[in-house]
TORPA-4810 file (N, C-alpha, C, O; in nm, 3 decimals):
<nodes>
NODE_1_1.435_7.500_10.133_1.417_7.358_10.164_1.298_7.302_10.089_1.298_7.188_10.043_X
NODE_2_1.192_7.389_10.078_1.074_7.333_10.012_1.143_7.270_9.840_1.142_7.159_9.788_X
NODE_3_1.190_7.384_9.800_1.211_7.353_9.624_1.301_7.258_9.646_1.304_7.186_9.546_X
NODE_4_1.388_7.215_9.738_1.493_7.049_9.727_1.389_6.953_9.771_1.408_6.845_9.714_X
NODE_5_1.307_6.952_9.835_1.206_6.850_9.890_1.099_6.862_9.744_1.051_6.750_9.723_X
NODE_6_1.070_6.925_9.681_0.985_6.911_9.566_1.061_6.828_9.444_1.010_6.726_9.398_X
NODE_7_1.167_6.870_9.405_1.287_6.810_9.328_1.305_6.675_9.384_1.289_6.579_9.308_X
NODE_8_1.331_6.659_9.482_1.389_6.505_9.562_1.222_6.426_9.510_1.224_6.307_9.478_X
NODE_9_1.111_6.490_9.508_0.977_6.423_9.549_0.957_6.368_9.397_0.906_6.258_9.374_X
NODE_10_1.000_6.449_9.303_0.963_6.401_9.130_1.065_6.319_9.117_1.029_6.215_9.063_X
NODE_11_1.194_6.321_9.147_1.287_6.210_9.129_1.191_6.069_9.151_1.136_5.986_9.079_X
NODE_12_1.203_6.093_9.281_1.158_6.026_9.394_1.024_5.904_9.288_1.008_5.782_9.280_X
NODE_13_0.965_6.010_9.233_0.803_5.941_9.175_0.905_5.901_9.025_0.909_5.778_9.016_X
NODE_14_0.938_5.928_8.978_1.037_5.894_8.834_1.098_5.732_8.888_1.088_5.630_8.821_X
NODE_15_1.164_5.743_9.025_1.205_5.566_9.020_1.097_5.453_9.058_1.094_5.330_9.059_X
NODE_16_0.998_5.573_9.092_0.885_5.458_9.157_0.832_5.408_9.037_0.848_5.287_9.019_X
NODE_17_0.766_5.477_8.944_0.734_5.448_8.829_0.874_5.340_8.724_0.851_5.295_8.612_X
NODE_18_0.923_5.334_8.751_1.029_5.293_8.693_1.014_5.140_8.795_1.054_5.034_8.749_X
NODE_19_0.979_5.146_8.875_1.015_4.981_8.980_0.875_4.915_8.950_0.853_4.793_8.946_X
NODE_20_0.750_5.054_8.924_0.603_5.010_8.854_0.650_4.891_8.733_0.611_4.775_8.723_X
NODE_21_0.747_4.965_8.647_0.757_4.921_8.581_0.836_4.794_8.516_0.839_4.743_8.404_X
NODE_22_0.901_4.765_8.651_1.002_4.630_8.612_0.910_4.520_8.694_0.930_4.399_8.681_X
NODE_23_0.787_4.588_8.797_0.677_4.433_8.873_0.575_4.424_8.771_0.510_4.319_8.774_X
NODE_24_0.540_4.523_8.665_0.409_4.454_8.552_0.485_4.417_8.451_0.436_4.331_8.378_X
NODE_25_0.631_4.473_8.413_0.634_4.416_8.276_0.754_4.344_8.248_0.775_4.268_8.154_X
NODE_26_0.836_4.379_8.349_0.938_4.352_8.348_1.044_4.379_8.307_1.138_4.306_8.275_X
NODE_27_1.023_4.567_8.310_1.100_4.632_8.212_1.185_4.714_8.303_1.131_4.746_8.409_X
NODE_28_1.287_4.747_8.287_1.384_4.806_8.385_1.412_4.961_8.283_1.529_4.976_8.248_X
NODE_29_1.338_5.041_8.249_1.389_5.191_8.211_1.478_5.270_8.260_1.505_5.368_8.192_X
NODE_30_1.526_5.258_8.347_1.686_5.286_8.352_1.803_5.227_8.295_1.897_5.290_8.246_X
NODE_31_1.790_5.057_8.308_1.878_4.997_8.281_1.840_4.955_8.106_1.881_4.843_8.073_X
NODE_32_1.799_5.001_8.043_1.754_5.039_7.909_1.812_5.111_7.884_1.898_5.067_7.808_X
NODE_33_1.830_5.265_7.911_1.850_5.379_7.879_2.007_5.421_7.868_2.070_5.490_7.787_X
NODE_34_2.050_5.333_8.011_2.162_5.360_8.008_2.248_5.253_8.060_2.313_5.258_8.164_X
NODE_35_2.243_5.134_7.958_2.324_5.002_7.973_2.390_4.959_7.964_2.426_4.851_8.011_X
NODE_36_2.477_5.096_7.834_2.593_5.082_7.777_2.689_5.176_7.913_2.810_5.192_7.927_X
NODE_37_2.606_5.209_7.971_2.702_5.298_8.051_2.667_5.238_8.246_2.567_5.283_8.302_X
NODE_38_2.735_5.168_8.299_2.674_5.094_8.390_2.710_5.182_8.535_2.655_5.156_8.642_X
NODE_39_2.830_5.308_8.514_2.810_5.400_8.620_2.700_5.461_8.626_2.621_5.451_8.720_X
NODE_40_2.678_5.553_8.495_2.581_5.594_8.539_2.439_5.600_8.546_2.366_5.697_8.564_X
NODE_41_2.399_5.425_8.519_2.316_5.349_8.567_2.268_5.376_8.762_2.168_5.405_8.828_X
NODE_42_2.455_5.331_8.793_2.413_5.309_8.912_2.414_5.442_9.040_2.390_5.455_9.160_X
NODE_43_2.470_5.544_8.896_2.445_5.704_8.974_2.289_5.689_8.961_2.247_5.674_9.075_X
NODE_44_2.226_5.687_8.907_2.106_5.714_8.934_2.025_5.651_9.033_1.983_5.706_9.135_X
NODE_45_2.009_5.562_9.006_1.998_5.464_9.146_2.028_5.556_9.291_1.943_5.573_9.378_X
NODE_46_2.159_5.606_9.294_2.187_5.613_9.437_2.129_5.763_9.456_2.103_5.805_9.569_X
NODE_47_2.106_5.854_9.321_2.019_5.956_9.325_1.868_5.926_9.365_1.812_6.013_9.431_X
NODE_48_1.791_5.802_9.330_1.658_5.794_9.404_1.672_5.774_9.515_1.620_5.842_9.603_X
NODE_49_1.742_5.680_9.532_1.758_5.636_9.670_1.791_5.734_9.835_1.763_5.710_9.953_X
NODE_50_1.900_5.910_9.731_1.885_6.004_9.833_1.772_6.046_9.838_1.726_6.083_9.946_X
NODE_51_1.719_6.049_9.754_1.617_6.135_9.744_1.482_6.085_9.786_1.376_6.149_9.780_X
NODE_52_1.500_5.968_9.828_1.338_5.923_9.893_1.413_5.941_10.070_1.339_5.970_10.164_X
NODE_53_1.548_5.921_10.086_1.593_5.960_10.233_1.528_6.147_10.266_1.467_6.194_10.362_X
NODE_54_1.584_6.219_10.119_1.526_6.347_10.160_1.367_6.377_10.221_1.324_6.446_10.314_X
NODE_55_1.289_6.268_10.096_1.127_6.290_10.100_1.110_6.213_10.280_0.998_6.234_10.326_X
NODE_56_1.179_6.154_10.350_1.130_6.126_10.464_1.079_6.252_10.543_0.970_6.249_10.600_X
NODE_57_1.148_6.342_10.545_1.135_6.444_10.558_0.969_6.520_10.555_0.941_6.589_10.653_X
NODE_58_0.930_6.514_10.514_0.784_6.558_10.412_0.672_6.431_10.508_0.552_6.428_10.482_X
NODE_59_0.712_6.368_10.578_0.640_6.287_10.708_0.610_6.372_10.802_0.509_6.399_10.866_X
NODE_60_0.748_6.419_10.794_0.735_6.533_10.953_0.683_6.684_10.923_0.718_6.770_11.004_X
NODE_61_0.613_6.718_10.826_0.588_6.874_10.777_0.469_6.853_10.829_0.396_6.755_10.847_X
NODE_62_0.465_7.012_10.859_0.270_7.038_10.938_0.227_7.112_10.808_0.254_7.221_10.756_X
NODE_63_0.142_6.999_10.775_0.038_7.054_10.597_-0.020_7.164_10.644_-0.052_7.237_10.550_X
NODE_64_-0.064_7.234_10.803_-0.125_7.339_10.842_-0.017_7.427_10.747_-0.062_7.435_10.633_X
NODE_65_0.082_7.479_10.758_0.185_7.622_10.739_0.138_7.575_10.560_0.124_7.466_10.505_X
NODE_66_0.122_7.731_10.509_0.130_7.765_10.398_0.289_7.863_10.393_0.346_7.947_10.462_X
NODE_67_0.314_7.771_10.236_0.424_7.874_10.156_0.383_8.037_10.064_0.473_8.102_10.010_X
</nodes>
């Protein structure tokens, strides 16, 4: 569970940076990248979007327990 919650967590920071990036500049790096292709635009999308549902998760962990 840890290594899907670490994976979900870099996604996770990859769209944030990416939404950084469409409120200073107005640049949408997804929809750049992949514009010609508008599925899987919006696969990705619904990939951050699980994946910050996964990182909820990571609220409820006791930072006490070591891996």
């Amino acid at each position: 569970m840890v290594i899907l919650q670490k994976i979900a967590l870099v996604i996770t920071i990859i769209g944030a940076i990416n939404w950084g990036l469409i409120g200073l500049f107005d640049f949408n790096l997804v929809g750049t990248l992949f514009e010609s292709i508008e599925i899987l635009e919006k696969l990705i999308y619904i990939i951050v979007g699980v994946t910050g549902l996964i990182n909820i998760g990571i609220l409820f962990m006791n930072f006490d327990e070591r891996d």
